[in-house]
PATI-891644 format. One line per field, with one value per residue (C-alpha): residue in one letter; residue number from 1; x, y, z; chain. Coordinates in pm, 1 decimal, decimal comma, always signed. Layout:
BEGIN
residu	A / ...
num	NUM / ...
c1	X / ...
c2	Y / ...
c3	Z / ...
chaine	A / ...
This chain:
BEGIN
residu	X / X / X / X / X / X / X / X / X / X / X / X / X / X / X / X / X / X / X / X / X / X / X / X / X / X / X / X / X / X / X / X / X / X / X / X / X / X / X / X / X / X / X / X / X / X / X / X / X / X / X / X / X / X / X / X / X / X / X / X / X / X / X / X / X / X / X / X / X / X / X / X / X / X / X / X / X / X / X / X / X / X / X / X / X / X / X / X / X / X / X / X / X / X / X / X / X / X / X / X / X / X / X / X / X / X / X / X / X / X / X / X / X / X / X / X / X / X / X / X / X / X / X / X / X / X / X / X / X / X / X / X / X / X / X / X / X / X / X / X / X / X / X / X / X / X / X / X / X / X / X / X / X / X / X / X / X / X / X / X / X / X / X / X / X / X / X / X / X / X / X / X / X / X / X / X / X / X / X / X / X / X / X / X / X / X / X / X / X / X
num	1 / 2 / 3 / 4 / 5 / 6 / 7 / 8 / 9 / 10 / 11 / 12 / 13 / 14 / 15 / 16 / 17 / 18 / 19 / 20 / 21 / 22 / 23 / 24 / 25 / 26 / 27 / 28 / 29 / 30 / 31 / 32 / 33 / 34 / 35 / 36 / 37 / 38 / 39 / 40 / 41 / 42 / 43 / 44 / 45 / 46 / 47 / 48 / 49 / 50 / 51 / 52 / 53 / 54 / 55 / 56 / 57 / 58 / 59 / 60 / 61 / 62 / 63 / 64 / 65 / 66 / 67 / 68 / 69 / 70 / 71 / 72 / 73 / 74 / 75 / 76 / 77 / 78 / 79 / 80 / 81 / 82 / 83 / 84 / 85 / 86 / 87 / 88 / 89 / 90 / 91 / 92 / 93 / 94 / 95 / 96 / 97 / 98 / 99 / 100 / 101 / 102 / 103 / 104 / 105 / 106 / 107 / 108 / 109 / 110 / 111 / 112 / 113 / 114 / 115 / 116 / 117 / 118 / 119 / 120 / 121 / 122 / 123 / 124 / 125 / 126 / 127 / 128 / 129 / 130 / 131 / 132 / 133 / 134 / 135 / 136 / 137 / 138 / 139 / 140 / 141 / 142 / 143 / 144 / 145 / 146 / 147 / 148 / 149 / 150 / 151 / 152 / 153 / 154 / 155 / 156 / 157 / 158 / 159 / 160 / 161 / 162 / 163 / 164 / 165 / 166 / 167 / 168 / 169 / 170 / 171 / 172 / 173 / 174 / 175 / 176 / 177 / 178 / 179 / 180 / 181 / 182 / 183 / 184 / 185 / 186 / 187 / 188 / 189 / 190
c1	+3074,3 / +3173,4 / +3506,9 / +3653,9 / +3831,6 / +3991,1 / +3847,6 / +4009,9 / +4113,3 / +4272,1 / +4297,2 / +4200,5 / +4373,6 / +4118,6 / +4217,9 / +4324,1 / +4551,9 / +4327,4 / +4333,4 / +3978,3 / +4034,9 / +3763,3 / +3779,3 / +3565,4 / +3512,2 / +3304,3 / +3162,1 / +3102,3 / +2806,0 / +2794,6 / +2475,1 / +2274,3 / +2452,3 / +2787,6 / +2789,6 / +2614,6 / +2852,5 / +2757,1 / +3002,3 / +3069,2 / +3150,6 / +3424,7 / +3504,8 / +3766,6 / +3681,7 / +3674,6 / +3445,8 / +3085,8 / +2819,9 / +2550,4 / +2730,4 / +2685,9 / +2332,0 / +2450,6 / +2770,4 / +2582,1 / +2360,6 / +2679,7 / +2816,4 / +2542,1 / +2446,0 / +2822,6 / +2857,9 / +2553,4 / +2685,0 / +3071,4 / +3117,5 / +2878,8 / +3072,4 / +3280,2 / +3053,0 / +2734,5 / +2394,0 / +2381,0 / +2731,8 / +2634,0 / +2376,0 / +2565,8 / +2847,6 / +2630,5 / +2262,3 / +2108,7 / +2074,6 / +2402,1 / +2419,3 / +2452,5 / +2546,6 / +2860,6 / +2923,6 / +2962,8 / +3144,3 / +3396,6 / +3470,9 / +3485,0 / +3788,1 / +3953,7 / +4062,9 / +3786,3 / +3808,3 / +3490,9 / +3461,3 / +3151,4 / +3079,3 / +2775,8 / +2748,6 / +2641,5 / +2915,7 / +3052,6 / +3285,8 / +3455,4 / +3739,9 / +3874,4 / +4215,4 / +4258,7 / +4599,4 / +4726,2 / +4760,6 / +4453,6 / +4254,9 / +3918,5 / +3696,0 / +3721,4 / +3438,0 / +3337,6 / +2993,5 / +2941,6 / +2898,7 / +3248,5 / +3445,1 / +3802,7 / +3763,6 / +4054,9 / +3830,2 / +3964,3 / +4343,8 / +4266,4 / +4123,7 / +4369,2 / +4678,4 / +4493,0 / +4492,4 / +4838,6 / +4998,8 / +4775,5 / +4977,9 / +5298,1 / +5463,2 / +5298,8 / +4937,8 / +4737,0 / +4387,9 / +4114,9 / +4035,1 / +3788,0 / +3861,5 / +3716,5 / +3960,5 / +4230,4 / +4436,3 / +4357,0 / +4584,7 / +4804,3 / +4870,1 / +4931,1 / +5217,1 / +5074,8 / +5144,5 / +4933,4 / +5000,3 / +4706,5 / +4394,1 / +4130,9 / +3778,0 / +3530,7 / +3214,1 / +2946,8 / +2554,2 / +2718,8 / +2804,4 / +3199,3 / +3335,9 / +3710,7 / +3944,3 / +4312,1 / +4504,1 / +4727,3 / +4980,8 / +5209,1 / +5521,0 / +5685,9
c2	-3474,5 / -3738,4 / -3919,4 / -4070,7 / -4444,9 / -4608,6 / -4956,7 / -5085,4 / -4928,1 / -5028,7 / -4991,8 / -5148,8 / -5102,5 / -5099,0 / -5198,9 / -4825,3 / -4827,1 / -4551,7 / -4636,8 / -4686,8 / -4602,3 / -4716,8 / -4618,3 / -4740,2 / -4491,9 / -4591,9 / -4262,0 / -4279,7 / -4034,8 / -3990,2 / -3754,6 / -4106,8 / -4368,0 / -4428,2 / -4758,5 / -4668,0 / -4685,8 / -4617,1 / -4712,1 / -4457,4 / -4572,3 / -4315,8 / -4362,8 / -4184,1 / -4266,3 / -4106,6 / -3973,0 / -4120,3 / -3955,7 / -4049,4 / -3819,0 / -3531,9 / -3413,7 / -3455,3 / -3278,5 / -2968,9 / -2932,2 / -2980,2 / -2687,7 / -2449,8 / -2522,1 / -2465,4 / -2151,4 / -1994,6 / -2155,1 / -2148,8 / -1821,8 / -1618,6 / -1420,9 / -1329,7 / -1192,5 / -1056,3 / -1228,9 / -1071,4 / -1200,5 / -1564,1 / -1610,4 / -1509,3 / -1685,8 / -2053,1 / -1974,0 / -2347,2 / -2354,8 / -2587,4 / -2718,7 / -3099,7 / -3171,3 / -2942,7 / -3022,1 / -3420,2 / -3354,2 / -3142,7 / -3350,0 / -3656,3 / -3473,2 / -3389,7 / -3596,2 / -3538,0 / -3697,0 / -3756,9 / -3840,9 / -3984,0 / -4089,3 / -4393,8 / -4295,2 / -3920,2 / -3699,2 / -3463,4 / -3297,6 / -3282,6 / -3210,0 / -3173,3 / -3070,3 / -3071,1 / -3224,3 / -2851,3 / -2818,2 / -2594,5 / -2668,6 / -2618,9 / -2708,4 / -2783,7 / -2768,4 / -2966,6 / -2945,1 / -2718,5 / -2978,1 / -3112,5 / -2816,7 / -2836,0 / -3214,3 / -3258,1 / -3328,8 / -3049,9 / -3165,6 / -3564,3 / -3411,7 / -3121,6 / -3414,8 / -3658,5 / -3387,6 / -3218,3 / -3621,9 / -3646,6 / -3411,4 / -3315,7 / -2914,3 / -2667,9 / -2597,2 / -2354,2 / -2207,0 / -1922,0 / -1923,4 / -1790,1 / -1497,2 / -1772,6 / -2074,4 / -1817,0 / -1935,1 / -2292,1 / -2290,7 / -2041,8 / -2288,5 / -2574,7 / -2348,1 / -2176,9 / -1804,0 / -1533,9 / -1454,8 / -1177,3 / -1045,3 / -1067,8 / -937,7 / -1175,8 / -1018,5 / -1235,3 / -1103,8 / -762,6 / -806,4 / -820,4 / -1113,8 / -1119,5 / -1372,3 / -1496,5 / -1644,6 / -1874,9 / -2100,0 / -2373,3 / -2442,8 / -2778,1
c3	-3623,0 / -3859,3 / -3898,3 / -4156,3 / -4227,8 / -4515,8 / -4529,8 / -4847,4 / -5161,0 / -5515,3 / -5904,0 / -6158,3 / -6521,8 / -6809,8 / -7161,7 / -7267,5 / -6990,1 / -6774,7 / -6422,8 / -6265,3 / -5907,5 / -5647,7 / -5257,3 / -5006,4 / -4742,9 / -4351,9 / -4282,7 / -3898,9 / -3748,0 / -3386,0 / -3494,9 / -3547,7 / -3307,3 / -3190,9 / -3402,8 / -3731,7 / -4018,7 / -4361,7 / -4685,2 / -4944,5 / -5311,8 / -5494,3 / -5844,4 / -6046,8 / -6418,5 / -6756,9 / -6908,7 / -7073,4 / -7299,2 / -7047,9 / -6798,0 / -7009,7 / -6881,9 / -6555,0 / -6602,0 / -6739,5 / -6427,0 / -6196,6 / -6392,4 / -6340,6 / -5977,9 / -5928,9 / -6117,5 / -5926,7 / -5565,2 / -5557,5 / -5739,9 / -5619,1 / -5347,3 / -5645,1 / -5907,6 / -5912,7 / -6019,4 / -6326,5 / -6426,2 / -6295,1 / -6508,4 / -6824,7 / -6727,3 / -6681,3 / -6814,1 / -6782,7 / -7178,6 / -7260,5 / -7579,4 / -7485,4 / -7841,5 / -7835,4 / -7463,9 / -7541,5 / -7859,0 / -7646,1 / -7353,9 / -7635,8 / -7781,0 / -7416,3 / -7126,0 / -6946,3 / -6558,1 / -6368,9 / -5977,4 / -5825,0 / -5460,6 / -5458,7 / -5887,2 / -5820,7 / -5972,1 / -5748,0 / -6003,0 / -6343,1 / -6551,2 / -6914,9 / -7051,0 / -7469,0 / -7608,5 / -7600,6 / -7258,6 / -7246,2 / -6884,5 / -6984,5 / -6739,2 / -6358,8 / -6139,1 / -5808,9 / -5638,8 / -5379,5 / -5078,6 / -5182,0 / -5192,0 / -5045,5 / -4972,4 / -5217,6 / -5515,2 / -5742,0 / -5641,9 / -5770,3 / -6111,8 / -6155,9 / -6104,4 / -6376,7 / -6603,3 / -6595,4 / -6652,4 / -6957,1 / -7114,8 / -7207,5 / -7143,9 / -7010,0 / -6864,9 / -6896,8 / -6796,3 / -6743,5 / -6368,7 / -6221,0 / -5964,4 / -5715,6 / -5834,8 / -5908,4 / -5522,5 / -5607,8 / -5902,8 / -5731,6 / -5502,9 / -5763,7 / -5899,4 / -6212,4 / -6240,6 / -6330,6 / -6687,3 / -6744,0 / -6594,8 / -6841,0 / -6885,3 / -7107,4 / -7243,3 / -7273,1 / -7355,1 / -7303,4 / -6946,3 / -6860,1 / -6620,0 / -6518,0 / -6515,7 / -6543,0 / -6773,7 / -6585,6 / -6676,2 / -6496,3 / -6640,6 / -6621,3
chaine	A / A / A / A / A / A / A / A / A / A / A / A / A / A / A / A / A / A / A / A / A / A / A / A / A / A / A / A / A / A / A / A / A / A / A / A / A / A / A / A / A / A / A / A / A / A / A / A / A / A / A / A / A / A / A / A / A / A / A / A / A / A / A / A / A / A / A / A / A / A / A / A / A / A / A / A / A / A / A / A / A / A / A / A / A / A / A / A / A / A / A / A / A / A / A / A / A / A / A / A / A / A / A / A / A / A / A / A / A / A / A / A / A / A / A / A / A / A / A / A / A / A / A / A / A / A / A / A / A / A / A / A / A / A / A / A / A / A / A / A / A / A / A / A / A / A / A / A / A / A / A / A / A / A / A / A / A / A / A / A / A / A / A / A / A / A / A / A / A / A / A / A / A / A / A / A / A / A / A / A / A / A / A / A / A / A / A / A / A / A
């Protein structure tokens, strides 16, 4: 069983005025010995091109972990195949506000919204799943832009955003390599 304690935490403003947010976390395990503490490093940061590799494997092993009571194997691997363009990737999450988090510098998930409104991407290992990962990117991104939100979720991420207040708008079914995946079209208005 392991508990955990805020030792210290803070920001720091950078010169573009995006908050770099560190938390230092004692993870106590009674597993090892009732005085063994170990300190986790959490960063909140934007995005960098040397994340992009990393990113893209995140992405996959999410896909095939997270989703996969959801949709079948055959749909997983259309849906993330392990063949992502890096090239298009970086030049993407270049153009969006892309959020990153990262506990001792290994990302444990990601985030972009475009200057539309349009939340593109949003995924968080599978370890870190409903730790409140998802909720710290999803509230950078809707403050980097101004109006309304809106995304394609996943029938697995569908009662996250449900219960962030965006709407179901339309079912949809995406064909990709000739195999159909459904999804919603969600929106939060503000």
């Amino acid at each position: 069983m392991q508990c955990r304690k805020v030792v210290r935490s803070g920001s720091i403003k950078r010169k573009n005025d995006i908050p770099m947010v560190f938390i230092r976390v004692k993870w106590y395990n009674k597993l090892i010995t009732n005085r063994s503490w170990r300190t986790k490093r959490v960063e909140i940061r934007r995005y960098q091109q040397s994340d992009c590799k990393e990113l893209a494997e995140l992405f996959y092993n999410t896909v095939h972990a997270v989703n996969a009571n959801d949709y079948t194997k055959e749909q997983l691997n259309v849906w993330a195949t392990g063949q992502v363009d890096l090239d298009k990737w970086n030049k993407s999450l270049q153009e969006h506000y892309c959020i990153v988090v990262s506990e001792d510098e290994i990302i444990v998930g990601f985030g972009d919204i475009d200057k539309t409104g349009y939340l593109d991407r949003l995924y968080v290992h599978s370890n870190y799943q409903g730790k409140g990962v998802a909720t710290v990117i999803c509230n950078q991104l809707e403050q980097a832009v101004q109006g309304n939100v809106v995304t394609h979720a996943s029938i697995t991420a569908k009662p996250f955003f449900e219960k962030r207040g965006y709407r179901t708008v339309r079912k949809r079914q995406v064909e990709r390599q000739g195999i159909f995946l459904a999804n919603y079209e969600m929106e939060k208005e503000r």
